[in-house]
C-alpha positions as CSV (number, residue, x, y, z in Angstrom):
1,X,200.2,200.8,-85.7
2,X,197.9,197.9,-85.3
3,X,196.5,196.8,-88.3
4,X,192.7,194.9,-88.6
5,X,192.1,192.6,-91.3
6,X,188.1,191.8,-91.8
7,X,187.1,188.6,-93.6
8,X,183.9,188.9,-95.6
9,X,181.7,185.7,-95.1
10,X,181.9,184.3,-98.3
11,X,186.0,184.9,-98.1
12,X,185.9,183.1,-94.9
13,X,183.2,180.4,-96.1
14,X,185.9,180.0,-99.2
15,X,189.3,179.8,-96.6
16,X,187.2,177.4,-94.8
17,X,186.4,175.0,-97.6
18,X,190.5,175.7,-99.1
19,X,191.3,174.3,-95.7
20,X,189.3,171.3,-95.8
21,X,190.4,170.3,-99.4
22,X,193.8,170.6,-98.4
23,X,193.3,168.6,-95.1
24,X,191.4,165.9,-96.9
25,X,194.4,165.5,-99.3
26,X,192.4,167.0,-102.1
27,X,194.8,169.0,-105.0
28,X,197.2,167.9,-102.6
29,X,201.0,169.1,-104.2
30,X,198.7,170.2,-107.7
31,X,200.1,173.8,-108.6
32,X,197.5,176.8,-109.6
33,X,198.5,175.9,-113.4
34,X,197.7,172.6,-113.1
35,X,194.4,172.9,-111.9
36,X,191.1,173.6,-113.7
37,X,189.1,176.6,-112.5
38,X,186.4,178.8,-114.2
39,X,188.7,180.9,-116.6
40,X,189.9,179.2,-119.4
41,X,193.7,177.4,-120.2
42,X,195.4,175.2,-121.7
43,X,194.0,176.5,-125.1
44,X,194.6,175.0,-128.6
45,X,194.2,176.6,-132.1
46,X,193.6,173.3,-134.9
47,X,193.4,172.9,-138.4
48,X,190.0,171.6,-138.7
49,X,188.9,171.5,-142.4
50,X,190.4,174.1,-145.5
51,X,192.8,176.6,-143.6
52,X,191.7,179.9,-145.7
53,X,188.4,179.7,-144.0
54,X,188.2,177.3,-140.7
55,X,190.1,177.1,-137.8
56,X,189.1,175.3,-134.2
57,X,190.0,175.9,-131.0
58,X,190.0,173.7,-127.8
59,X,190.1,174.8,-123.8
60,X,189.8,173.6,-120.8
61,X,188.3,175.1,-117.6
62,X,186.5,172.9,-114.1
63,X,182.9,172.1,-114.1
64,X,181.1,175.1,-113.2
65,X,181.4,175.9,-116.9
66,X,177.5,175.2,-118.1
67,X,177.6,176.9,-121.3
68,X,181.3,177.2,-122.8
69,X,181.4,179.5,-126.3
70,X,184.1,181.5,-128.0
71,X,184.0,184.4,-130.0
72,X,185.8,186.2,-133.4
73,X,186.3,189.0,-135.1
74,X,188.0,190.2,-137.7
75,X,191.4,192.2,-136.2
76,X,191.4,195.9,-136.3
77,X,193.6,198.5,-135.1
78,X,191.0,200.3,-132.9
79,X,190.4,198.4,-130.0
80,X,186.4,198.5,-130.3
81,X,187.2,195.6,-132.9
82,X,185.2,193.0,-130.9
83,X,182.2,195.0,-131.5
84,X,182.0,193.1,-134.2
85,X,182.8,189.6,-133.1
86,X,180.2,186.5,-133.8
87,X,179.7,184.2,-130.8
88,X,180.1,180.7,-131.5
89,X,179.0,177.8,-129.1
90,X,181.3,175.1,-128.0
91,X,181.1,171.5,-127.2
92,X,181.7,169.8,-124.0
93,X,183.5,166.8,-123.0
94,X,183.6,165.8,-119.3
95,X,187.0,163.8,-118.0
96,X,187.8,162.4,-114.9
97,X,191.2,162.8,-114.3
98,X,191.0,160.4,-111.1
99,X,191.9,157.9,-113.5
100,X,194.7,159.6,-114.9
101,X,198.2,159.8,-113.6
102,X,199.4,161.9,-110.9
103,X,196.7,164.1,-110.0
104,X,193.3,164.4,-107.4
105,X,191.4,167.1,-109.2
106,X,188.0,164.6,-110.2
107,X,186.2,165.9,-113.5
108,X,187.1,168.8,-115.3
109,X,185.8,170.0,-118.8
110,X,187.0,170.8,-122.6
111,X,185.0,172.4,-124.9
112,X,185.4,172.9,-128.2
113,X,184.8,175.2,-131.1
114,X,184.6,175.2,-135.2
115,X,185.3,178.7,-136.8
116,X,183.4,178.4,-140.0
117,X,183.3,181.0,-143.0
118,X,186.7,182.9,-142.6
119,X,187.9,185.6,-145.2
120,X,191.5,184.1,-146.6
121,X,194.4,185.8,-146.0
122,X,192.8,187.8,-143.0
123,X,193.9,188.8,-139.7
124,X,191.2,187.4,-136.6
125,X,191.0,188.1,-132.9
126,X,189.2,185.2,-131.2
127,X,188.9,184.6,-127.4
128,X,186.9,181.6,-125.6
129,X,184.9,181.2,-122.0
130,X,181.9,181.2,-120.4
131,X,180.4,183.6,-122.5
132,X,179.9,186.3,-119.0
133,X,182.8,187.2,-117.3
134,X,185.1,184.4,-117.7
135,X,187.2,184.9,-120.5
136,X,190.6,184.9,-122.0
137,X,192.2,187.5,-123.9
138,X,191.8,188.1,-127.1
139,X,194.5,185.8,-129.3
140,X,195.0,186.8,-132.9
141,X,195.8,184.3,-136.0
142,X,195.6,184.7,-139.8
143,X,193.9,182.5,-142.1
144,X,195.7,180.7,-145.3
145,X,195.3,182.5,-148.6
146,X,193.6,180.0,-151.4
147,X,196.5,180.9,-153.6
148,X,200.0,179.2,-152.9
149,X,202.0,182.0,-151.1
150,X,205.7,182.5,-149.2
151,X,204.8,181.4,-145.7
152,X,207.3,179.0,-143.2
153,X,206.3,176.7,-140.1
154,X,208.1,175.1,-137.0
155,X,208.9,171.3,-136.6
156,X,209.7,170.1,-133.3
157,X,210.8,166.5,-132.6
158,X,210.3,164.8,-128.7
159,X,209.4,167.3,-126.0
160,X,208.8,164.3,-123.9
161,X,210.4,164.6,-120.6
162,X,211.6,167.8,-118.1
163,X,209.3,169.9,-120.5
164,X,208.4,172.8,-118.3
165,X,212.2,173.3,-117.1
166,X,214.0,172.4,-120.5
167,X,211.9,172.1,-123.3
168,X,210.4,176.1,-122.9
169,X,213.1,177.4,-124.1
170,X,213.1,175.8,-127.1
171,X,209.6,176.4,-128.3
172,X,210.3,179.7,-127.2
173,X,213.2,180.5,-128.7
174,X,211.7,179.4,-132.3
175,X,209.1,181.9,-131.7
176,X,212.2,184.4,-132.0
177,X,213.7,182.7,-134.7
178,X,210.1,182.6,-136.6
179,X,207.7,184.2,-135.0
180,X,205.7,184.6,-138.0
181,X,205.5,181.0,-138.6
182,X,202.2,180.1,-140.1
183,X,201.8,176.8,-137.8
184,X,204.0,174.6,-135.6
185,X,204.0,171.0,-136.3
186,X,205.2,168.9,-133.2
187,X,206.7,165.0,-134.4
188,X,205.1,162.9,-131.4
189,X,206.2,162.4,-127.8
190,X,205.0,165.8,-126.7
191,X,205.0,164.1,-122.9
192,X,205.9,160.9,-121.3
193,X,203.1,159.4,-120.1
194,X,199.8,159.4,-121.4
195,X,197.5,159.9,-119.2
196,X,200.1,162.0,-116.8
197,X,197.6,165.4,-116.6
198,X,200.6,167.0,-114.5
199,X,202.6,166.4,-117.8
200,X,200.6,167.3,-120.3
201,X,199.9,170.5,-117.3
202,X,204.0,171.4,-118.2
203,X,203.6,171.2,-122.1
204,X,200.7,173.6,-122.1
205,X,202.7,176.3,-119.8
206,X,205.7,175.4,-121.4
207,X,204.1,177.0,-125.0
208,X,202.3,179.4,-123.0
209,X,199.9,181.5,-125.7
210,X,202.3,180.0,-128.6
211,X,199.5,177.0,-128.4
212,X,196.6,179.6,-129.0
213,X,198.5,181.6,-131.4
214,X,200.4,179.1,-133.4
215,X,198.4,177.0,-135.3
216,X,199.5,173.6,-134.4
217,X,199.7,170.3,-136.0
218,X,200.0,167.6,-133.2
219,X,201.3,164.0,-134.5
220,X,200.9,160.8,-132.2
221,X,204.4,159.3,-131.0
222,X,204.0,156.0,-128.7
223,X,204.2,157.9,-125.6
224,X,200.8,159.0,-126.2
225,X,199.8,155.8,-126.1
226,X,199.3,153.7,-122.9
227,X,198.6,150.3,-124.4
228,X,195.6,152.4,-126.1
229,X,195.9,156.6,-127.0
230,X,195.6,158.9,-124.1
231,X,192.9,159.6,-122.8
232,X,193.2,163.6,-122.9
233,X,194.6,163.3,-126.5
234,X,190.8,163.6,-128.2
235,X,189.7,166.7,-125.7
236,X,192.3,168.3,-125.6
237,X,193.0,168.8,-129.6
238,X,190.2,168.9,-132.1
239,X,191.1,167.6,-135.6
240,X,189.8,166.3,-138.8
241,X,188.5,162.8,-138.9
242,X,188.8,160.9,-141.4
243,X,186.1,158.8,-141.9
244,X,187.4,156.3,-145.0
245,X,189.7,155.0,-141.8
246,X,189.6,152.9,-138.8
247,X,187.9,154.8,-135.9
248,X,191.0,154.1,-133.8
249,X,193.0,156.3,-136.2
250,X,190.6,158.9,-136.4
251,X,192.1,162.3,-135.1
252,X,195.6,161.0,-135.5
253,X,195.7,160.9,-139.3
254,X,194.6,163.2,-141.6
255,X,195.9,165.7,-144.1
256,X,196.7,169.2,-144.2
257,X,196.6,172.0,-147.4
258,X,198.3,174.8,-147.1
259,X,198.9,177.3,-150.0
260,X,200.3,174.8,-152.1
261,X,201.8,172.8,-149.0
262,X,200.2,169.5,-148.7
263,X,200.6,168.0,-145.0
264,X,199.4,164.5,-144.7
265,X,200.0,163.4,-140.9
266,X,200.4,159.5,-140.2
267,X,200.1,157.4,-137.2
268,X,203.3,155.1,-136.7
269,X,202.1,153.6,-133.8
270,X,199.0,151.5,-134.9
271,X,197.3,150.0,-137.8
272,X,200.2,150.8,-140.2
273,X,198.9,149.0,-143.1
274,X,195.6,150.3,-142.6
275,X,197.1,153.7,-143.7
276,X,199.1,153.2,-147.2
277,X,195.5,153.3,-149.1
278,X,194.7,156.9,-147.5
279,X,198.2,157.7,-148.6
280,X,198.3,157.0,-151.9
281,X,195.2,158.8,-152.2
282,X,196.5,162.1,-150.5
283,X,199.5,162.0,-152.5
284,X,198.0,161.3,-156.0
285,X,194.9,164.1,-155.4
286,X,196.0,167.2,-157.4
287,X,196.0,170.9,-155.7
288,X,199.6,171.1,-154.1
289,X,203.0,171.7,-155.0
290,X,205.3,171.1,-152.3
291,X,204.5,167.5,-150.1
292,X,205.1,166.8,-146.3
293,X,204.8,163.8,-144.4
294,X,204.7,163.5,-141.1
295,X,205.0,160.7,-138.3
296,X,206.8,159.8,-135.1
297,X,208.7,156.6,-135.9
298,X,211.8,157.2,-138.5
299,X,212.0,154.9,-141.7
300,X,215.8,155.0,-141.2
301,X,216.0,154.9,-137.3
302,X,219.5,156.1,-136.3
303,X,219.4,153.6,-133.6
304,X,218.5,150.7,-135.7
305,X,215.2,150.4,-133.9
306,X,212.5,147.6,-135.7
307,X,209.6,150.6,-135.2
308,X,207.9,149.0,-138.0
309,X,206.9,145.4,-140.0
310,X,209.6,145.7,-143.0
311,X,207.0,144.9,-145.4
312,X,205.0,148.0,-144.0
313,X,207.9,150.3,-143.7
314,X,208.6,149.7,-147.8
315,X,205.4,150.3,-148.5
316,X,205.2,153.6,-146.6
317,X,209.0,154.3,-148.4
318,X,207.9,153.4,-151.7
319,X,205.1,155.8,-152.1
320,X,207.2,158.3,-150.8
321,X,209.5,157.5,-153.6
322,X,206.7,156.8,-156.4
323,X,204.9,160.5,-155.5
324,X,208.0,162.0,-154.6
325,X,207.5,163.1,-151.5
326,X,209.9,166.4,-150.6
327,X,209.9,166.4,-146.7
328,X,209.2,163.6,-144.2
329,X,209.7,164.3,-140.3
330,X,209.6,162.6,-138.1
331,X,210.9,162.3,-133.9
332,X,211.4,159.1,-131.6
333,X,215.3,157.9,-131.4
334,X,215.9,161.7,-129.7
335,X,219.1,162.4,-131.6
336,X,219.5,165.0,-135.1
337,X,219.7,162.9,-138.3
338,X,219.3,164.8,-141.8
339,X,219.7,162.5,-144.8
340,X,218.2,162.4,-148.0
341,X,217.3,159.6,-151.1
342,X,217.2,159.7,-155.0
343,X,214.8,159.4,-157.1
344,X,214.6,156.0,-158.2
345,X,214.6,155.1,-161.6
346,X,212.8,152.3,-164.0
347,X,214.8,149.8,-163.3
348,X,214.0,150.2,-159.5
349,X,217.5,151.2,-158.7
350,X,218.6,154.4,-156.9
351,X,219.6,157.0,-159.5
352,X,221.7,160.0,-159.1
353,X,219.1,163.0,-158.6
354,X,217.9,164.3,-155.6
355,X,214.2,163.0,-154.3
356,X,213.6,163.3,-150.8
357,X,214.7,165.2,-147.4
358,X,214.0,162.9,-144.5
359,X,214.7,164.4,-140.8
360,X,214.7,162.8,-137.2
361,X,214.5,165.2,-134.7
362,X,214.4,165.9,-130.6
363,X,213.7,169.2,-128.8
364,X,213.4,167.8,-125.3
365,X,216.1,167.2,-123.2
366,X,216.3,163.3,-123.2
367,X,218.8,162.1,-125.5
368,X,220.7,158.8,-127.2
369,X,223.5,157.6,-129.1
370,X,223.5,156.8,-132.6
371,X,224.3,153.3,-133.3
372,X,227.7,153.0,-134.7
373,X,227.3,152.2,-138.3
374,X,223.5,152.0,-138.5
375,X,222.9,155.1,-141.2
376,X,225.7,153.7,-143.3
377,X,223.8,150.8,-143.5
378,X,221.1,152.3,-145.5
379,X,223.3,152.6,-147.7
380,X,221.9,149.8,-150.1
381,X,218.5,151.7,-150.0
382,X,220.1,155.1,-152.0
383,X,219.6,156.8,-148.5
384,X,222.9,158.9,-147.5
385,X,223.4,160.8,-144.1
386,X,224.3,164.5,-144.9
387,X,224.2,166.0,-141.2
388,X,224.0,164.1,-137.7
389,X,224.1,165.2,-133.9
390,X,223.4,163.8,-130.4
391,X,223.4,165.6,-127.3
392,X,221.4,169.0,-128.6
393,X,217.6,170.1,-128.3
394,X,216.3,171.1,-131.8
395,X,213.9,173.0,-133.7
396,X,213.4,173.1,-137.3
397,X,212.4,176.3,-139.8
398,X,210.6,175.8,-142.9
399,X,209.8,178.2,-145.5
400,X,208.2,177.5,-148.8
401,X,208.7,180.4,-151.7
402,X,207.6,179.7,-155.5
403,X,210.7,177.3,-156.5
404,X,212.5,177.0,-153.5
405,X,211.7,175.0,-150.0
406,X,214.6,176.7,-147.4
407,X,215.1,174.4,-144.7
408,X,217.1,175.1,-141.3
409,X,218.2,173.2,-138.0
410,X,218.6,175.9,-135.2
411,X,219.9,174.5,-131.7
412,X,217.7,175.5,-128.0
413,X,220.2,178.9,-128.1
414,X,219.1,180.1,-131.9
415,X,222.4,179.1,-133.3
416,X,222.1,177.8,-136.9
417,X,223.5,173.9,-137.0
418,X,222.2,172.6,-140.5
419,X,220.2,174.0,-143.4
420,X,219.6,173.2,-147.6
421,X,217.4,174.1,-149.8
422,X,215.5,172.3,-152.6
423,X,214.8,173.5,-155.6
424,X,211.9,172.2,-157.6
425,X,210.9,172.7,-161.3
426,X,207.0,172.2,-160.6
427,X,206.2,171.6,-164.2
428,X,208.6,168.6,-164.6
429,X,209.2,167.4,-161.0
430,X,212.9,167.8,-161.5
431,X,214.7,168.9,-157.8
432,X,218.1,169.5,-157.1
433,X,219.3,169.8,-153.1
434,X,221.9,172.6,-152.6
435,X,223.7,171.6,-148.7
436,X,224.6,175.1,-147.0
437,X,225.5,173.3,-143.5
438,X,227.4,175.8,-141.5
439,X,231.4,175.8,-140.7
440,X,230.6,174.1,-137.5
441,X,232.0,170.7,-136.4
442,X,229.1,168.3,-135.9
443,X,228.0,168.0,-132.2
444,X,228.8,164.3,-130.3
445,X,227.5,162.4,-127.0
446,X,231.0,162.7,-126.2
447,X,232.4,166.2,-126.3
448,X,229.8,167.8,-124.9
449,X,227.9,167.8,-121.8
450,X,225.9,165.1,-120.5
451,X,222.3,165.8,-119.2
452,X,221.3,163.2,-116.7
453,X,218.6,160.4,-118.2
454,X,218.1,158.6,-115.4
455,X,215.2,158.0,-114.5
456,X,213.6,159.0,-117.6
């Protein structure tokens, strides 16, 4: 049986002009996910003001897109919910990525939109495109509640390099673990190269709709930076500015409240000192019960690194000590330190209670050696080491209850590595650390098996 196969004119019109951009080199070795076309991608839900009632949301689609809006409802069970949905109109920002890294698409657009007047504590459905018949699907989150509430989150150190291959797993596999997480908060070095669109291409598929659902909480490492921030860092997320800052720090610092959580997210990489004012002032405004700090470069680098001026990095540590800061994360030497240090007392020295939980963290695949000796050699600052590891991609679980901040240390597979939990008398300040690391010898460069680096 002879089978006939008729090309429309505009299919052949389309073949025809697919052939030429392929013969002229154009998208040349680009794959369908990498490139921008009328329906939406690479879409990001933001903090963008008080989480019980504002969320934004940035996408990116090619430059046919004239008039780019997104629209909301509150969830229902029926599915005639989006009957109800409000249409809000984005912004547009127009990049040419022939001066990025590794890619011949030309301009391509991200738009942006602010959800404004949300119901706390409520369940939304909220899809963006070009307001016809180019849409995504509907993507639910929840909004904060105003009063401090159980909730937990997701902390990831570098993703940074072979993220579509080897870092999926791990951002999937802490959707498992916590797939009610209220946000994700990822430490800096989320690609390699700055302006590489093919790389920052592999994050995006690599979280898949975890990006849209998950609201996340992106921090700055250096590898965002080629001699100046990305290029595709500002369109691509849309966060608060502060305006009391430097505009080079603006969407790379700024502060978080989340029932009783306050997140105050730092930039390591630039105009350090320019920074310990907005601290201070984050950390001694009232409204929050539980503190988090985040940034890419560790106070007590495991590799002995010099990531900052000293007389920055004690000012940074001292406020931590003065507010007593519970958490601090942080990414960039790519191996798993957990230590903590004590509250100090008036005399300035180290005393014996417990004050505050610093981590270092990698969920990519590249990984280092920890200096011999280095963490011991905080010793003089109170700081002690209580859990360490090389060689294994990370995620980190969260949760905040009342009293009690649980944290845990799960490995790319879901097993459990580390976890503690802190214990806080709110009224007093008072905190005591109970260790619960599992029966589990702690994992070396050595023992286990080596995933190539060169190259990277």
């Amino acid at each position: 049986m002879r089978t006939t196969i008729r090309f429309t004119i505009p299919a052949l019109l389309l073949a025809f002009a697919l052939s030429a951009a392929a013969h002229n080199g154009e998208h040349q070795d680009l794959r369908h996910w990498e490139l921008a076309s009328p329906d939406p991608d690479r879409i990001f839900l933001t903090f963008h003001g008080d989480p019980a009632t504002r969320r934004a949301v940035t996408w990116r689609t090619d430059t046919s897109v004239k008039r780019p809006v997104a629209e909301i409802a509150v969830a229902l069970g029926e599915p005639g919910f989006d009957q109800m949905a409000e249409r809000v109109e984005a912004k547009t920002q127009t990049i040419d990525l022939s001066k990025a890294l590794d890619t011949t698409q030309g301009e391509v657009r991200y738009h942006s939109a602010i959800f404004q007047n949300l119901r706390p504590g409520t369940l939304y459905a909220y899809r963006v495109g070009d307001g016809d018949k180019r849409w995504s699907e509907w993507i639910q989150f929840r909004t904060a509640s105003k009063e401090p509430r159980p909730f937990s989150f997701i902390y990831f150190g570098d993703a940074q390099n072979d993220v579509l291959s080897r870092w999926s797993r791990v951002i999937r596999m802490a959707h498992q673990t916590a797939p009610d997480a209220a946000f994700a908060l990822h430490a800096g070095d989320l690609i390699d190269r700055a302006n590489a669109d093919t790389e920052w291409a592999e994050w995006f598929k690599a979280g898949g709709y975890l990006h849209a659902q998950w609201t996340g909480i992106p921090v700055t490492g250096n590898h965002e930076y080629a001699g100046v921030k990305s290029m595709l860092w500002r369109p691509q997320f849309t966060l608060p500015v502060e305006s009391s800052l430097p505009q080079a720090l603006h969407e790379t610092v700024y502060t978080v409240d989340y029932q009783g959580v306050r997140i105050i997210v730092l930039n390591s990489n630039e105009k350090v000192s320019e920074q310990v004012a907005y601290l201070e002032a984050q950390l001694k405004k009232p409204g929050y019960r539980w503190s988090v700090v985040t940034f890419h470069h560790p106070i007590f680098s495991p590799m002995g690194r010099k990531n900052y001026d000293e007389q920055d990095r004690q000012k940074w540590k001292a406020l931590f000590a003065k507010h007593k800061v519970d958490f601090v994360l942080q990414g960039h030497d790519h191996s798993y330190v957990r230590g903590q240090v004590p509250v100090i007392d008036n005399d300035g020295t180290p005393g014996s209670d417990f004050q505050t939980l610093y981590v270092t963290s990698v969920s990519g695949p590249k990984q280092y050696k920890i200096k011999q000796g280095q963490l011991e050699s905080y010793a003089s600052e109170g700081y002690t080491t209580q859990r360490k590891a090389r060689n294994t991609q990370f995620f980190q679980v969260i949760e905040i209850d009342g009293d009690r901040a649980s944290y845990k240390a799960y490995t790319a597979t879901g097993a459990l590595y580390d976890a503690a939990v802190i214990e806080k008398n709110h009224a007093t300040g008072e905190k005591k650390i109970i260790q619960r690391i599992p029966h589990t010898d702690e994992r070396t460069y050595e023992n286990t098996v080596k995933y190539s680096t060169q190259n990277l």
